[in-house]
C-alpha positions as CSV (number, residue, x, y, z in Angstrom):
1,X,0.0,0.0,0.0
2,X,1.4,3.8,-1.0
3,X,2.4,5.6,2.2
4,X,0.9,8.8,0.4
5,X,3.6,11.5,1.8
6,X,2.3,14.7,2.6
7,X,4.9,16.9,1.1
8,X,7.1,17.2,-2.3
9,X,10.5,16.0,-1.5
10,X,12.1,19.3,-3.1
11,X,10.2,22.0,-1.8
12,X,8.4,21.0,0.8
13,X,5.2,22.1,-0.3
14,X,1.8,20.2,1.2
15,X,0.5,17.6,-0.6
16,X,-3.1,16.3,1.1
17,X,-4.1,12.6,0.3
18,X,-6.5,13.8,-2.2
19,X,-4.1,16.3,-4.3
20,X,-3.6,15.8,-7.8
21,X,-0.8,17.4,-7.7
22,X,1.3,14.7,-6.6
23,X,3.8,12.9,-8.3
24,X,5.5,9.8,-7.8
25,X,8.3,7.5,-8.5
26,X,8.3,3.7,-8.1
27,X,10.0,3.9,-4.9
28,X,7.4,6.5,-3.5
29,X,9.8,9.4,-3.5
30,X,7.0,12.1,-3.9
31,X,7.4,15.6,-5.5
32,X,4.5,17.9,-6.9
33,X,3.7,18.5,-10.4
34,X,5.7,22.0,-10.5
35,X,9.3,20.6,-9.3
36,X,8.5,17.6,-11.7
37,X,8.4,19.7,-14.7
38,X,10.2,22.8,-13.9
39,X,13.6,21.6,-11.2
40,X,13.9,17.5,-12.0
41,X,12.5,17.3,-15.6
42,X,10.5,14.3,-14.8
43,X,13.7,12.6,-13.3
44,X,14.0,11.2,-9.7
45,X,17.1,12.7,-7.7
46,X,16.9,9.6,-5.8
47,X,16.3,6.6,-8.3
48,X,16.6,8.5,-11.3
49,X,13.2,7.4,-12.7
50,X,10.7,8.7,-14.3
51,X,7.4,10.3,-12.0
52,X,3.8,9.3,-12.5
53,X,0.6,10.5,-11.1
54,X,-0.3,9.6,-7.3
55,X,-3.6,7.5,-7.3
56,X,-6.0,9.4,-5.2
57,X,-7.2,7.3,-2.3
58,X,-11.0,7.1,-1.6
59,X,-11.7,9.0,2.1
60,X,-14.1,5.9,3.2
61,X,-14.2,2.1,2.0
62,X,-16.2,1.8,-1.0
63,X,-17.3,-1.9,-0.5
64,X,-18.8,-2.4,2.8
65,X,-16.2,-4.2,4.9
66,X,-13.1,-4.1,2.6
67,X,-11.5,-1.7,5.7
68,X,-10.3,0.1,2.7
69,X,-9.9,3.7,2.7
70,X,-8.1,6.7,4.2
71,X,-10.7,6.0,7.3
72,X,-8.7,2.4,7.9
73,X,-5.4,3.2,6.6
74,X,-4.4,6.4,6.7
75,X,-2.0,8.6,4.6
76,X,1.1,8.9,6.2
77,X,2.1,12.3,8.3
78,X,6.2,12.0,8.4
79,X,7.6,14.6,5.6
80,X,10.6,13.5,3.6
81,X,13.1,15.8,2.5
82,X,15.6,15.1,-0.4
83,X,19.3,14.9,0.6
């Protein structure tokens, strides 16, 4: 399951569970859609892949007793900063 960070990696900027704004790579490093296009030109500083779109999680299950959700498993509140 994604950990959904709530901030871009580069400039710290917030990025709620429900923002399309986020970007990430296949390890997760998160970044938004600005210092994807403009600073790392679509290019991980950490991996060096390639960023795509963070699926939006739904804010309640959507199948009655999946425990899916942000209401059973929440997006994660540690920021990440890139070294």
């Amino acid at each position: 399951m994604l950990e959904l960070r709530p901030n871009c990696e580069w400039c710290d900027r917030d990025l709620p569970p429900g923002s399309s704004e986020a970007r990430i790579c296949s390890y997760e490093c998160t970044n938004c859609a600005e210092c994807v296009s403009t600073v790392l030109h679509d290019v991980c500083p950490t991996c060096g892949g390639n960023f795509s779109a963070r699926p939006i999680r739904p804010g309640r299950e959507w199948r009655a007793g999946s425990c899916l959700g942000l209401e059973h498993n929440p997006a994660s509140c540690r920021r990440t900063h890139s070294e």
